[in-house]
C-alpha positions in Angstrom: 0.0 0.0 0.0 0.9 3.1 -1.0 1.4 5.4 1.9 2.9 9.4 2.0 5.5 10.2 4.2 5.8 13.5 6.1 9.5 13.8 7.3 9.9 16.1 10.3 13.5 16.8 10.8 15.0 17.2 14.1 18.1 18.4 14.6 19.6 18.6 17.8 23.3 19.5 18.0 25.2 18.0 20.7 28.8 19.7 21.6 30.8 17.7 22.5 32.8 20.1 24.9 36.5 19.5 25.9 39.8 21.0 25.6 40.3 20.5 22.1 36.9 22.5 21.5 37.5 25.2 23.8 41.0 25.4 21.4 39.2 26.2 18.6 38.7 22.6 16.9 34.9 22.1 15.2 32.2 20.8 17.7 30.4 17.4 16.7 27.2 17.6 15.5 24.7 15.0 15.8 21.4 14.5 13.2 18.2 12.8 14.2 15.5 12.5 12.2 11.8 11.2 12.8 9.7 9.8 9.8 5.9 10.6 10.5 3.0 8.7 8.7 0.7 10.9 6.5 -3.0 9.1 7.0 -4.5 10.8 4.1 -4.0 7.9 2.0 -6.0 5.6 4.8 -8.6 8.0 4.9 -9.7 8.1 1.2 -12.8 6.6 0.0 -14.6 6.4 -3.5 -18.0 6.2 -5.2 -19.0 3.4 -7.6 -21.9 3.2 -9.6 -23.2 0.1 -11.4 -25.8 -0.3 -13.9 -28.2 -2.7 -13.7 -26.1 -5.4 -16.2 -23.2 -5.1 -12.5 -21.1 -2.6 -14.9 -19.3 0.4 -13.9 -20.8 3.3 -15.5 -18.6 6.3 -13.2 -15.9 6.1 -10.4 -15.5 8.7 -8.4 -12.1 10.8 -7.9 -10.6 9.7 -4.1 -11.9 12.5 -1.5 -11.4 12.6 2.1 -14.3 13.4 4.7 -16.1 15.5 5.0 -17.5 15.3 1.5 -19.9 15.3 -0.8 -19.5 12.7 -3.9 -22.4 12.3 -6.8 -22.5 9.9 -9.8 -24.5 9.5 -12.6 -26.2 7.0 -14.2 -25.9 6.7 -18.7 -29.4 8.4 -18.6 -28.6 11.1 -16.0 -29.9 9.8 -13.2 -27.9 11.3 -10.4 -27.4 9.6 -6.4 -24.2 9.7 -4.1 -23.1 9.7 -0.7 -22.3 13.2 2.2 -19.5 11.3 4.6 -19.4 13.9 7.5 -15.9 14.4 9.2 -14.6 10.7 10.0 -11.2 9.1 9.9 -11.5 6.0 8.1 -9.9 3.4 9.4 -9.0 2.4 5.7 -9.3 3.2 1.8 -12.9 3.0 1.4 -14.8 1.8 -1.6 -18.8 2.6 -1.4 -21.4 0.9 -4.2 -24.1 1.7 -5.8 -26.2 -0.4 -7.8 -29.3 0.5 -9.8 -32.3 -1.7 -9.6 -29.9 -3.1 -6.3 -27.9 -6.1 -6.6 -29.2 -9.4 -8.6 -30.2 -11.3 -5.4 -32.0 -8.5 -3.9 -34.2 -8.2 -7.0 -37.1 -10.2 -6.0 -37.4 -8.7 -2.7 -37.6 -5.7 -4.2 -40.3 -6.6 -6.4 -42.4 -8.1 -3.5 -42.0 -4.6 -1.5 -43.3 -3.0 -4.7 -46.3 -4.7 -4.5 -46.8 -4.6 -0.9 -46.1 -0.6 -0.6 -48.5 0.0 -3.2 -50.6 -2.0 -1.2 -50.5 0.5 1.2 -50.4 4.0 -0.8 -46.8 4.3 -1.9 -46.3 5.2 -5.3 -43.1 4.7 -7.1 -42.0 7.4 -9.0 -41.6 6.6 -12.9 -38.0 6.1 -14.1 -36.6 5.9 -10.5 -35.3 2.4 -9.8 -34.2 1.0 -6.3 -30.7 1.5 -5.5 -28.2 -0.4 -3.5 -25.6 0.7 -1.5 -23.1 -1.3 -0.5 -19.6 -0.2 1.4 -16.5 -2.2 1.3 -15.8 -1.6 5.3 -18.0 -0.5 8.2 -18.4 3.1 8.6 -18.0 4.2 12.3 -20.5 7.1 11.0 -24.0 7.9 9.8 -23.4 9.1 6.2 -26.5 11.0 4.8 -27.7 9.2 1.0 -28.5 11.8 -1.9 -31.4 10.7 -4.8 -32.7 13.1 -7.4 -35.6 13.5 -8.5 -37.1 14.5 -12.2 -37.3 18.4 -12.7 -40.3 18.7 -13.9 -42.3 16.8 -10.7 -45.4 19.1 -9.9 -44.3 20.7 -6.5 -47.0 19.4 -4.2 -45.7 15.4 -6.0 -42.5 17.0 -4.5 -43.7 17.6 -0.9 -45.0 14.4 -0.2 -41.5 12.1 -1.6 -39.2 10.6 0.8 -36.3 7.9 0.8 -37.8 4.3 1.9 -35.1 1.9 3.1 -36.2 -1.7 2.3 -36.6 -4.0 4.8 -36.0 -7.4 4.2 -37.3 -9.2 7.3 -40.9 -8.0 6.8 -40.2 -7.5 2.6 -41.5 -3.6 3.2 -40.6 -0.1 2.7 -39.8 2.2 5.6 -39.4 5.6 5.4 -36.5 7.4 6.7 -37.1 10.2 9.1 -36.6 13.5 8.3 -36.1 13.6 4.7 -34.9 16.6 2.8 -36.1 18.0 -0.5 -33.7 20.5 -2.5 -36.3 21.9 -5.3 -33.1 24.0 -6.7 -31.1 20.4 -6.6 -34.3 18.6 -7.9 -32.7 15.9 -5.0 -33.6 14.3 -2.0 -31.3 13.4 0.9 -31.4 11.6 4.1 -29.2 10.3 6.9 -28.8 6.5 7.2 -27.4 4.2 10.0 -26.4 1.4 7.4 -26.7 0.8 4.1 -28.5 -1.3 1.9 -31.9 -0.9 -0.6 -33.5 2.7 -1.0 -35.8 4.2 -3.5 -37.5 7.3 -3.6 -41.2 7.3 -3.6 -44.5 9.6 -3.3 -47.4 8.9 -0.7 -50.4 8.5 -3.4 -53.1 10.4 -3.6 -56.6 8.9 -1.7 -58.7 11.3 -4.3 -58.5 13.5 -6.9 -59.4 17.0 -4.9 -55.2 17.8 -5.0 -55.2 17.2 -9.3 -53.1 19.4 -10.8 -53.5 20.2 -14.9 -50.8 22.6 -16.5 -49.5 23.9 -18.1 -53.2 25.3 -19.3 -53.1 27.2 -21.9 -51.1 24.0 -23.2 -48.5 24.9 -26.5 -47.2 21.7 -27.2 -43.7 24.0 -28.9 -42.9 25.7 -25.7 -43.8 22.9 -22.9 -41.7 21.1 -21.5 -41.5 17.6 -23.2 -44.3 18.6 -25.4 -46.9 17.7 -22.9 -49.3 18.5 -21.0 -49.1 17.3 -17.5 -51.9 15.5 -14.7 -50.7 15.3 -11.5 -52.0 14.3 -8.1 -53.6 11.3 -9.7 -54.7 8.3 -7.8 -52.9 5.4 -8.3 -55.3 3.9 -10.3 -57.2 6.4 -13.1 -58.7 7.1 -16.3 -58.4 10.4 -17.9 -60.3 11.4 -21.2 -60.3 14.4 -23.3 -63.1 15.1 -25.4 -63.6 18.0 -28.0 -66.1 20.5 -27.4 -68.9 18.5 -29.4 -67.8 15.9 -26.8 -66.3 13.5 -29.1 -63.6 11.9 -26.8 -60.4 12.6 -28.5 -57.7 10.6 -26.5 -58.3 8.3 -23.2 -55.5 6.8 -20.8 -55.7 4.3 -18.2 -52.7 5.1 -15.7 -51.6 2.3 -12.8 -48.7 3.0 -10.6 -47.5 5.6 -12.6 -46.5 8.0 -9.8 -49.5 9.9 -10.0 -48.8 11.6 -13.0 -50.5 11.2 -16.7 -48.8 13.3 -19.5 -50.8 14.3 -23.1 -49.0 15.1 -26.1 -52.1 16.7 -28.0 -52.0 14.2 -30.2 -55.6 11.6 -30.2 -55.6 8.4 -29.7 -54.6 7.7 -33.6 -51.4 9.3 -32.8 -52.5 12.9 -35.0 -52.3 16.3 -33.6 -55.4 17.9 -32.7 -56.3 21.0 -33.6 -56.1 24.5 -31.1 -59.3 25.1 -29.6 -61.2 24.1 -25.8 -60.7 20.6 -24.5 -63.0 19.1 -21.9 -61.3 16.5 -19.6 -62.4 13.7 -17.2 -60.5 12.5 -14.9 -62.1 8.9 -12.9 -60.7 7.3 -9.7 -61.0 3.6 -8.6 -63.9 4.3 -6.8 -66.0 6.3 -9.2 -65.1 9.8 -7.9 -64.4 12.4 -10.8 -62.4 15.5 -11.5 -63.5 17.6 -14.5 -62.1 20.9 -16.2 -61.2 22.8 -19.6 -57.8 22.9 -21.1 -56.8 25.5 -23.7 -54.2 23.6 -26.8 -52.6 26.6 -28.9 -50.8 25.4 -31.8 
C-alpha cells in the first residue's frame, strides 16, 4: 500500500565540549531525524456506480471526509453519498447499484407490491438502488437521490427515501427527509446501508389534481406535454372535444400519479387548437372535470 511520508527533521546538535573545542577545533554535530506517517491515503474513499447489467458506469475521484460525492447514471440519473468528518480506518470503496444487486431483486419486487398495497407510489423512471460499502463506517453518512425536474411541487412535498426492509419484505421511510427543489434531489441520513428508492405517498382522491401547463403549447412545454398530477394510483383520464367527441383516453396504474398528453388523439395525429374538456375517474367512481386550452 501506498502510503505518503511527512518527514519532520529534528536536529539537535550535541557539543561535545573539551579541551580540544574550547581550542578552537569544530564541535560534533549530531542529526536525528523522525519519519511521520501521512494518514490521508487511509482516509480516502470512492463512489462506484453500477448499472443494472453489474457494470461500472462512473468512479469517483478519491476524496477525504467531509464530502460530498455524486454519480451518474448513462441516462442522467444522479445519487451519491455526504460522509461527514470521520477518519476512516482504511481506503474506502462505497457501491451503488441500480435496480440493487441481482439477489436483492425479488425482494424488491415483493416490496413494490406490498407498498403500493398500502399508498406508496413509485416514481416513474426511479429504480431502487443499492448501497453497498467495502468496510463499516464508524458514521452515519447521509444518501442523496434526485428526482425528475419537472415533478409538480406538491408530487415534490409528499417524496421521501424508503429503506427496504428485508425481514418484513417492506418499505420504511426514513425520518426526516430533505427536499432541495433548486437540486431537484432528496437526501437523508442513514445508519447502514442497503436498498433505497425514492417514492410519493399516493393520492386517496383526486381533490389535489393538478393540470398545467393550461393554456397547453405543445412548442414551448416542457417535453411537449401537458401534464396530470395528483392522480390516484389507479385512473382514467379522457379528453373530449367540445362537441364531446372523446379525442384521447389513458388508463394510468402505478405511474407515480402523474398522466402526460402530447395533444396528439388516440390515432397518434395532432389535434387541432381550440377548448378541450377533460375527465378525470378514480377507482372508486369519484371524478375530476375541467377545460384545457391547446394553442398550436
Amino acid at each position: 500500500m501506498k502510503i505518503s511520508v511527512l518527514i519532520a527533521l529534528m536536529v539537535s546538535l550535541v557539543l561535545v565540549f573539551s579541551d580540544d573545542a574550547l581550542t578552537g577545533q569544530a564541535a560534533s554535530v549530531r542529526i536525528t531525524m523522525t519519519v511521520l506517517p501521512q494518514f490521508s491515503d487511509l482516509h480516502r474513499f470512492v463512489v462506484e456506480l453500477y448499472d443494472e447489467e453489474g457494470r461500472l458506469v462512473e468512479r469517483s475521484e478519491p476524496a477525504l471526509p467531509p464530502s460530498r460525492i455524486v454519480v451518474h447514471s448513462a441516462d442522467g440519473r444522479r445519487m451519491g453519498i455526504d460522509l461527514p468528518a470521520v477518519a476512516l480506518a482504511a481506503p474506502t470503496t462505497i457501491r451503488i447499484y441500480l435496480k440493487g444487486t441481482v439477489v436483492k431483486r425479488e425482494i424488491i419486487e415483493r416490496a413494490d407490491i406490498d407498498g403500493r398495497s398500502k399508498g406508496l407510489s413509485p416514481i416513474p423512471g426511479l429504480d431502487a438502488v443499492e448501497y453497498i460499502a467495502t468496510r463499516d463506517l464508524e458514521t452515519q453518512p447521509s444518501i442523496c437521490l434526485c428526482f425528475p425536474s419537472d415533478l409538480e411541487p406538491t408530487v415534490v412535498d409528499s417524496l421521501g427515501i424508503f429503506r427496504l426492509d428485508e425481514s418484513g419484505m417492506g418499505w420504511v421511510r426514513l425520518p426526516d427527509c430533505r427536499s432541495d427543489l433548486a437540486e431537484c434531489a432528496i437526501s437523508a441520513q442513514v445508519e447502514g446501508f442497503g436498498v433505497f428508492r425514492v417514492m410519493a405517498k399516493a393520492a386517496t382522491d383526486l381533490k389535489g389534481l393538478a393540470v398545467f401547463p393550461n393554456p397547453f403549447v405543445p412548442n414551448m412545454a416542457m417535453g411537449g406535454t401537458l401534464r396530470f398530477a395528483n392522480l390516484t394510483p389507479e385512473a382514467t383520464v379522457r379528453i373530449y372535444d367540445i362537441t364531446g367527441q372523446m379525442v384521447w383516453t389513458k388508463h394510468i396504474k402505478d405511474s407515480g400519479g402523474i398522466a402526460l398528453w402530447h395533444g396528439l388523439n388516440d390515432a397518434g395525429q395532432s389535434v387541432a387548437s381550440g377548448i378541450y374538456l377533460f375527465v378525470v375517474t378514480g377507482p372508486r367512481g369519484d371524478e375530476a372535470t375541467g377545460k384545457i386550452t391547446l394553442i398550436r
